[in-house]
NUKETOR-347702 format. One record per residue (C-alpha): chain; y, z, x. Coordinates in steps of 0.001 Angstrom, whole numbers, plus 500000, padded with zeros to 6 digits. Layout:
BEGIN
 unit     yy     zz     xx
    A      Y      Z      X
...
end
This chain:
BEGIN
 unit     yy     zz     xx
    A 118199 373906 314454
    A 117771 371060 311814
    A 120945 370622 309729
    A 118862 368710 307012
    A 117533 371073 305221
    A 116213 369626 301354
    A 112059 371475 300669
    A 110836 371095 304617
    A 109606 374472 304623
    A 106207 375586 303042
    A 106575 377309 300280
    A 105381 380831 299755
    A 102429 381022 297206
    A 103983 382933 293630
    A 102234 385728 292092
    A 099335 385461 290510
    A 101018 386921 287318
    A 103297 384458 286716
    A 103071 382306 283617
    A 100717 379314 283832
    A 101991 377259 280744
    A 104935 376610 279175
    A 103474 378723 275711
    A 102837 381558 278148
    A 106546 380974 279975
    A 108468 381992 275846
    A 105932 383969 275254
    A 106709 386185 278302
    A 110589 386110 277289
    A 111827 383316 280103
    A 115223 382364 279178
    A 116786 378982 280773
    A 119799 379719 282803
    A 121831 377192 284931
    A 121866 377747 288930
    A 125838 379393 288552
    A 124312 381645 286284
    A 121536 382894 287849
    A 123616 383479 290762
    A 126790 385656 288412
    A 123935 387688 286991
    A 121997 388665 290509
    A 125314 389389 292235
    A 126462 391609 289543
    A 122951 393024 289562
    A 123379 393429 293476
    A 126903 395189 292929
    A 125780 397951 290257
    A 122762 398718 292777
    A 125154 399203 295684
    A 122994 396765 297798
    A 123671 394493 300252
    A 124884 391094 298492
    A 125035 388980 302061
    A 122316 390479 304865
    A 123467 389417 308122
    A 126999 388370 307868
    A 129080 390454 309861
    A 133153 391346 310251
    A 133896 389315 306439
    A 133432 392625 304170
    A 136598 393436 303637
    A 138536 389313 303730
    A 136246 386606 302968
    A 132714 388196 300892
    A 135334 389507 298186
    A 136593 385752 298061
    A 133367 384405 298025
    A 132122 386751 295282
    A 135118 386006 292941
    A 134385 381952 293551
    A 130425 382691 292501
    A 131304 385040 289249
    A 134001 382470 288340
    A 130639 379560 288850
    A 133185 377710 291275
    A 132070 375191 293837
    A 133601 376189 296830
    A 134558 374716 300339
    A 134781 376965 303447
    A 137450 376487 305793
    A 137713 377726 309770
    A 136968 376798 313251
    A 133468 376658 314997
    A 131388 379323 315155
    A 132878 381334 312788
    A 129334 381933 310772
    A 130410 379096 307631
    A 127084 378018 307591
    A 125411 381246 307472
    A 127235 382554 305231
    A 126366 379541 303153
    A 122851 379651 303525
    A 122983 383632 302627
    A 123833 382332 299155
    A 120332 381017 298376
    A 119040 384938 298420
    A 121330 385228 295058
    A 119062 383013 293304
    A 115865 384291 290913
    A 112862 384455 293480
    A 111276 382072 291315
    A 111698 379675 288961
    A 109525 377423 286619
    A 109534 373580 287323
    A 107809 370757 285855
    A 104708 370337 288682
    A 105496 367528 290400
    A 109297 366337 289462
    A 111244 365319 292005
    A 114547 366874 290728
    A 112931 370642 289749
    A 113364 369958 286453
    A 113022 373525 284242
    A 109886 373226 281585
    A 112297 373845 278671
    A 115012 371523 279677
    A 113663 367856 281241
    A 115934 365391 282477
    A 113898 362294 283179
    A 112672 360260 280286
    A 109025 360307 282124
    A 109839 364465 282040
    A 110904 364478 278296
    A 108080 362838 277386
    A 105543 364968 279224
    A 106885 367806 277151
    A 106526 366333 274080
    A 103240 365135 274359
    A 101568 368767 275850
    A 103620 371398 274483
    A 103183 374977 274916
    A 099779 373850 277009
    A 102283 371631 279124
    A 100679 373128 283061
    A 104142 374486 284656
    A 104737 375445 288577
    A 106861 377851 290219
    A 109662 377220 293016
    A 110283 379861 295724
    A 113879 380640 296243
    A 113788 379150 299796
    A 113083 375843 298891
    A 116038 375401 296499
    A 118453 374764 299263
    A 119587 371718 300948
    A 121973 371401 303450
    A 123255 367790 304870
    A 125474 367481 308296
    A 128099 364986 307461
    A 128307 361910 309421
    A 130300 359215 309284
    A 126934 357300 309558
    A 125575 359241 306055
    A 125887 356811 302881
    A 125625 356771 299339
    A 121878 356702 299274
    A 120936 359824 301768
    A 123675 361785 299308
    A 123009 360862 295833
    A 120385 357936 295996
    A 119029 354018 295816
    A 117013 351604 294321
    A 113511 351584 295738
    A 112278 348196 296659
    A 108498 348847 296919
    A 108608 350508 293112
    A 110518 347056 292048
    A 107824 345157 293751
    A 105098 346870 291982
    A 106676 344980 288967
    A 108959 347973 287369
    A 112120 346502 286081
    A 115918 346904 287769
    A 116533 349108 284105
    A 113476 351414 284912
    A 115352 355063 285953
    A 111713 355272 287960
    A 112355 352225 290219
    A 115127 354973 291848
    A 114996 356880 294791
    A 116762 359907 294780
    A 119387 360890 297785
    A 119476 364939 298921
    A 121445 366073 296148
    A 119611 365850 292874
    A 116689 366542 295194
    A 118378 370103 295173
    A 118883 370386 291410
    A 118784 373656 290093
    A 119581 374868 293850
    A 122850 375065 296511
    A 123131 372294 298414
    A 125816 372275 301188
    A 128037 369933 302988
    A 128808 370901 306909
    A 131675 369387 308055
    A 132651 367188 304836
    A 135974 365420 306739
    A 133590 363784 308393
    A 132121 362175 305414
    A 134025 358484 304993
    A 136038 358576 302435
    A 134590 356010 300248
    A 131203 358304 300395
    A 133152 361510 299446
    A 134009 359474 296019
    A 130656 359626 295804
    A 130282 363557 295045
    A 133046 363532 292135
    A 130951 362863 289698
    A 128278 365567 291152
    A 131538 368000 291067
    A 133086 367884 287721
    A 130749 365504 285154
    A 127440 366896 286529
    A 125904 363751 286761
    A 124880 360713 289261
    A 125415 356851 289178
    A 123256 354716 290905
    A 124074 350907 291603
    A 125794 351344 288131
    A 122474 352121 286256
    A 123277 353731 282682
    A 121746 356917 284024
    A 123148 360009 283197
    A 121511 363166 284668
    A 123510 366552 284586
    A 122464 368459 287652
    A 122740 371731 288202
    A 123814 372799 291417
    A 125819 374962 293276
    A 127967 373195 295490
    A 129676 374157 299171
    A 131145 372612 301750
    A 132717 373727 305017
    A 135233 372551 307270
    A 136874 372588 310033
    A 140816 373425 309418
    A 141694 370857 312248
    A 139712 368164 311038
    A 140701 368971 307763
    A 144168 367795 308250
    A 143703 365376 311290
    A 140864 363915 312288
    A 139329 363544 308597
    A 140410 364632 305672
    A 138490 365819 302617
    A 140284 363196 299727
    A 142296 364545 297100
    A 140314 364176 293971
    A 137427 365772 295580
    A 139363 368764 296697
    A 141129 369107 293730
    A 137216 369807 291929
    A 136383 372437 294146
    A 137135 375535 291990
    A 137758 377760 296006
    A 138883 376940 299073
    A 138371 379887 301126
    A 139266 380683 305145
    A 136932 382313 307389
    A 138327 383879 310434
    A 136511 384994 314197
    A 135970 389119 314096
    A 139423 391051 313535
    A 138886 393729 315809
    A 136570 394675 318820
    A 133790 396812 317125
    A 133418 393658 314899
    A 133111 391384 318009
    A 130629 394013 319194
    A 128709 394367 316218
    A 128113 390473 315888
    A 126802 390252 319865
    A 124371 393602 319231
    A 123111 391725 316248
    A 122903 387999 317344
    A 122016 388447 321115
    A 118382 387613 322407
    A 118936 390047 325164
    A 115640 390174 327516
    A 116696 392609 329450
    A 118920 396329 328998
    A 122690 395579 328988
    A 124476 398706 328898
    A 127645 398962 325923
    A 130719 399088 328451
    A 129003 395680 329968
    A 129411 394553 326127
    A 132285 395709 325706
    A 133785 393867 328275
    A 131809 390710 327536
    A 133480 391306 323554
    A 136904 391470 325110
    A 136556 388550 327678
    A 135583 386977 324480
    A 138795 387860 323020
    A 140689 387685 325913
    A 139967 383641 325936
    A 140737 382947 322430
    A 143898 384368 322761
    A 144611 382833 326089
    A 147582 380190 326223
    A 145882 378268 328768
    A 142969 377296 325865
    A 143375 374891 323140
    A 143864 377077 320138
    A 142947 374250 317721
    A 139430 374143 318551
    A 139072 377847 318721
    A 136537 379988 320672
    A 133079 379983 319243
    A 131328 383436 318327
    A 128635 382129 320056
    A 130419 382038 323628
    A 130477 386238 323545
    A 126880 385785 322402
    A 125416 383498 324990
    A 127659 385582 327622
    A 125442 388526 326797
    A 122331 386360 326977
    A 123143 385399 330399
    A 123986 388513 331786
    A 120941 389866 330931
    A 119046 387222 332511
    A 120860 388099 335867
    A 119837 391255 334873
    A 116129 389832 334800
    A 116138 387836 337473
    A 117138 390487 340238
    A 114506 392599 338803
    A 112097 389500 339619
    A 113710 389140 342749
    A 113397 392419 344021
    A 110068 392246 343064
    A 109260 389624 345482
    A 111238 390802 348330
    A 109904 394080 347846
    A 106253 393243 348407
    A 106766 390681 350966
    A 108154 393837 353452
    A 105067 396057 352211
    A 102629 392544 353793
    A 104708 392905 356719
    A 107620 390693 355921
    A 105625 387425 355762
    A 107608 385155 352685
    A 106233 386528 349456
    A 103699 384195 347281
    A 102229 384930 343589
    A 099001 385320 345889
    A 100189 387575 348080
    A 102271 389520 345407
    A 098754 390202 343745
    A 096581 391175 346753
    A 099498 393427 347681
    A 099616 397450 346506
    A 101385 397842 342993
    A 105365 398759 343749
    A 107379 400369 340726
    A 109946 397051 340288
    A 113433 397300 339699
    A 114049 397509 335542
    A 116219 394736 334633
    A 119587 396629 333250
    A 122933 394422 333508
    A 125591 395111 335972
    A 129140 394428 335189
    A 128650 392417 338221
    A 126713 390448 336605
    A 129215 389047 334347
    A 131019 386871 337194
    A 127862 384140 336157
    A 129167 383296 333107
    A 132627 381833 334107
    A 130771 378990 335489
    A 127851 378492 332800
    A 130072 378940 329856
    A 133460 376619 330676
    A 131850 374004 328438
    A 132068 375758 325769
    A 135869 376023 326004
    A 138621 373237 324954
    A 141086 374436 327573
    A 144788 372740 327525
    A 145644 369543 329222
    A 147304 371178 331978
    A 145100 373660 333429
    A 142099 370569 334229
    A 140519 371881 337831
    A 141355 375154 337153
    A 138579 376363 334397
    A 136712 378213 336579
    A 139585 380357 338012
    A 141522 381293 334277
    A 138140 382136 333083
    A 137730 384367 336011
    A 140975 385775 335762
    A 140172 386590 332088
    A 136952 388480 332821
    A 138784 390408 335352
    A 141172 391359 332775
    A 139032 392620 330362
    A 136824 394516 332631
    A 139888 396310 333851
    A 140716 396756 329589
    A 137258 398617 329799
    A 137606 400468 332551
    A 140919 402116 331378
    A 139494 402169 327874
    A 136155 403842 328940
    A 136898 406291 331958
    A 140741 406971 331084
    A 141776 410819 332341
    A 138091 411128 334265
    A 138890 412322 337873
    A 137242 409657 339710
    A 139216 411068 343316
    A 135311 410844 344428
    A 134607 407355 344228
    A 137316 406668 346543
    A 136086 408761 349075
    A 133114 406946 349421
    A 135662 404292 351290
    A 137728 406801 353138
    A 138322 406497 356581
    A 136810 403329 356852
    A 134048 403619 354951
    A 132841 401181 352644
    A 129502 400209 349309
    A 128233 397423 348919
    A 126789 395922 346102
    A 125932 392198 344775
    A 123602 390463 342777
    A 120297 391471 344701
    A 120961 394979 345499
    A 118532 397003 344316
    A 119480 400153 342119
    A 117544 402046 344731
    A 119729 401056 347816
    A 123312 401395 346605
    A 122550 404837 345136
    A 121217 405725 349218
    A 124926 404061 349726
    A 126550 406619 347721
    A 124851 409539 347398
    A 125920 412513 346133
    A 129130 411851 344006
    A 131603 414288 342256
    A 132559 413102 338487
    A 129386 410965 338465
    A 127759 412785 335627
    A 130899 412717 334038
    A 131101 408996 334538
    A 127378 408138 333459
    A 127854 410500 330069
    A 131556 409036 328997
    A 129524 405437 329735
    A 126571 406423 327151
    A 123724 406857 329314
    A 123346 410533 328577
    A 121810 413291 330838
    A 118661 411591 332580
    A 120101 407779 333033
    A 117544 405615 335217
    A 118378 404606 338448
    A 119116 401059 337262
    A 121802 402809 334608
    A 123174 405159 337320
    A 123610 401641 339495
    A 125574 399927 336566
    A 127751 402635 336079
    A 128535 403251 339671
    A 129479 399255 339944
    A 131475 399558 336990
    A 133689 402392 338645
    A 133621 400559 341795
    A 134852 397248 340151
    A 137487 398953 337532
    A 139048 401198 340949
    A 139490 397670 342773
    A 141034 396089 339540
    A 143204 399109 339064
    A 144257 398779 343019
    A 142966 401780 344151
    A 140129 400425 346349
    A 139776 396793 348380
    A 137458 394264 347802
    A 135611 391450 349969
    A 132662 389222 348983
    A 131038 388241 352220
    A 129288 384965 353204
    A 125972 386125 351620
    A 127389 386502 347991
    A 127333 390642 348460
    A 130407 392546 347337
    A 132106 395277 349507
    A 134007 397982 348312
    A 136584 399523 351015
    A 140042 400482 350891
    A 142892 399183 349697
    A 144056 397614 353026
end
């Protein structure tokens, strides 16, 4: 995902009944308002309609929107602070949908300028000379933001702007405001253009944006230029590097009129609610198999063993779920193969053979609790664990999951008379299960069980669960009665998992 953001998407076409002139713009009533207004007046407007003011963000209704709302009725600039993946810059970008759906610009001017108030001499002068007849265009909502990822690499020009050498070569003089070219942030006048990460901005470029902050204006290369933009401004931050690694300096934070803290989701339905909606699942995962991939989430941001500084992405629950489910998918593929290789008469399976053979219902990819070991090992990097636990990622991530499947379990199935599962393993009996055994052969493995209805309707999956659902629940039961210690566990050479008892 691009983190430059400044007019590279293609603009919507505006109504055909929108005013073509400038004449036509007063005639129709059109009254200029600046970017902070426009955004006061449309969140009111959303707030007396009982609408949603920010689609999308999730777990902030209640600590950081009603922050957020006060900084944009009070037309403060604001900079958000809290660790990765806490959803700063979507909430950000969310702002841009408070804006007018359209709004009339000069055709053609670099800085959006509004028909009825020009900036640039060249602009001034093109609406003296035309008038009401002066030909005016209209700017989608979507391409009045800019966003910039601050490096310590980004300079003066990218941000605010420089003196173009091929317009001084084409004989304009150093005086002429036309010989500049402008950086990102008059590019988004009359828009919101956002800073990620702004300690990382050198300090000597943050002076830069004072001028954008209080005066409203730019200086170039100390040209007598004064244009008064109007812009929203946000930044975000990362409390860490706020105070450490960079630092945002102080007469630039003292012009921001909020500073406001995000936060990662307070509770577990939160934490749930962001996976369900974020997720690119391609393939069924049942809720308790969320539910424990929320809490493992949980589980690791509170865990001693990681680096609470750096904090635990929202996106590690997300891309757990994501990879479960493509366990989920590829047993189902598996299966598949296996499957019609015994129907040819156990020759190795090819896409040829697979096609020639007779059509075999496959295995519906639906996510196993077992499922989630995967992740432990495709997910460490995405953790900043403490100095003294290097080597031994794998096994406190592991340890984690296993406590907050067992959370689940005692969560989900607590007072269900599960005395049936455990015969299953009685006098020496024993299930197995793994990552390529088919729904349809560990069902054969346990048959008819008492409480399993019980089970499957306390887990969601209602009266008629598939086969694949019935699977994941019975693995869930099996896996929460080893990890309560009331049934053994061995994982044998092949990667399956046995269930037995407890000795």
């Amino acid at each position: 995902m691009g983190r430059v953001s400044v007019h590279t998407q293609i603009s919507p076409a505006p109504p055909a009944d929108l005013p073509g002139t400038l004449g036509a713009l007063r005639a129709a009533g059109h009254h200029y308002r600046t970017v902070k207004q426009e955004l006061r007046d449309n969140l009111l407007a959303r707030m007396r309609a009982g609408e949603d003011r920010f689609p999308g963000i999730v777990g902030y209704e209640d600590t950081v929107l009603p922050e957020v709302e006060r900084a944009l009725l009070a037309g403060h600039d604001m900079v958000l602070l809290g660790e990765r993946g806490q959803g700063k810059t979507r909430l950000i970008r969310s702002l841009g949908g408070l804006l007018d759906e359209w709004t009339p610009v000069i055709p053609g001017s670099v800085l959006n300028e509004h028909p009825m108030r020009p900036l640039t001499p060249a602009s001034r002068a093109l609406v003296d000379s035309a008038g009401d007849d002066l030909p005016i265009g209209w700017l989608h909502r979507s391409m009045r933001y800019g966003e910039k990822l601050a490096t310590p690499d980004t300079s003066v020009g990218d941000l605010i702007g420089d003196v173009d050498p091929v317009r001084l070569a084409q004989g304009r003089t150093l005086g002429d405001p036309e010989t500049i070219h402008f950086g990102l942030v008059p590019r988004t006048n009359r828009g919101v253009f956002a800073v990620n990460e702004l300690p990382d901005l050198a300090e000597r470029i943050q002076v830069a944006l004072l001028n954008v902050l209080e005066e409203r204006d730019i200086q170039v290369r100390g040209y007598q230029l004064r244009l008064p933009l109007d812009l929203l401004l946000v930044a975000s931050a990362n409390p860490d590097d706020y105070t450490n690694r960079g630092r945002i300096i102080t007469p630039l934070k003292d012009r921001f009129g909020a500073e406001i803290r995000t936060h990662y989701p307070l509770d577990l339905e939160l934490e749930l609610a962001l996976i369900r909606q974020e997720a690119d699942l391609v393939a069924g995962v049942p809720e308790h198999v969320l539910e424990v991939l929320a809490r493992f989430a949980r589980e690791v941001r509170e865990s001693p063993s990681v680096d609470p500084r750096s904090g635990v992405s929202a996106r590690f629950a997300i891309a757990a779920a994501e990879t479960v489910a493509a366990a989920a998918l590829r047993r189902s593929g598996l299966l598949a193969a296996s499957a019609s290789a015994e129907v040819l008469g156990g020759g190795p399976a090819t896409s040829e053979s697979v096609n020639r053979g007779p059509r075999l219902t496959p295995e519906a990819p639906v996510a196993r609790v077992g499922d989630a070991v995967s992740v432990t090992s495709t997910l460490r990097g995405k953790v900043e664990f403490e100095s003294g636990e290097e080597g031994r990622e794998i096994e406190v991530l592991a340890h984690l999951l296993r406590t907050a499947t067992a959370e689940t379990f005692r969560t989900r199935l607590a007072g269900l008379d599960l005395s049936g599962f455990t015969a299953l393993v009685a006098e020496g009996g024993a299930v197995e299960t793994g990552e390529l055994v088919s729904s349809a052969e560990l069902l054969r493995q346990v048959g008819t069980v008492p409480g399993l209805a019980k089970v499957l309707d306390r887990l969601g999956f209602g009266d008629a669960p598939s086969p694949e659902e019935a699977a994941a629940g019975i693995e869930f039961v099996l896996e929460g009665l080893h990890l309560t210690r009331r049934l053994g566990k061995d994982v044998t050479e092949s990667g399956r998992t046995v269930y037995g008892g407890r000795g």
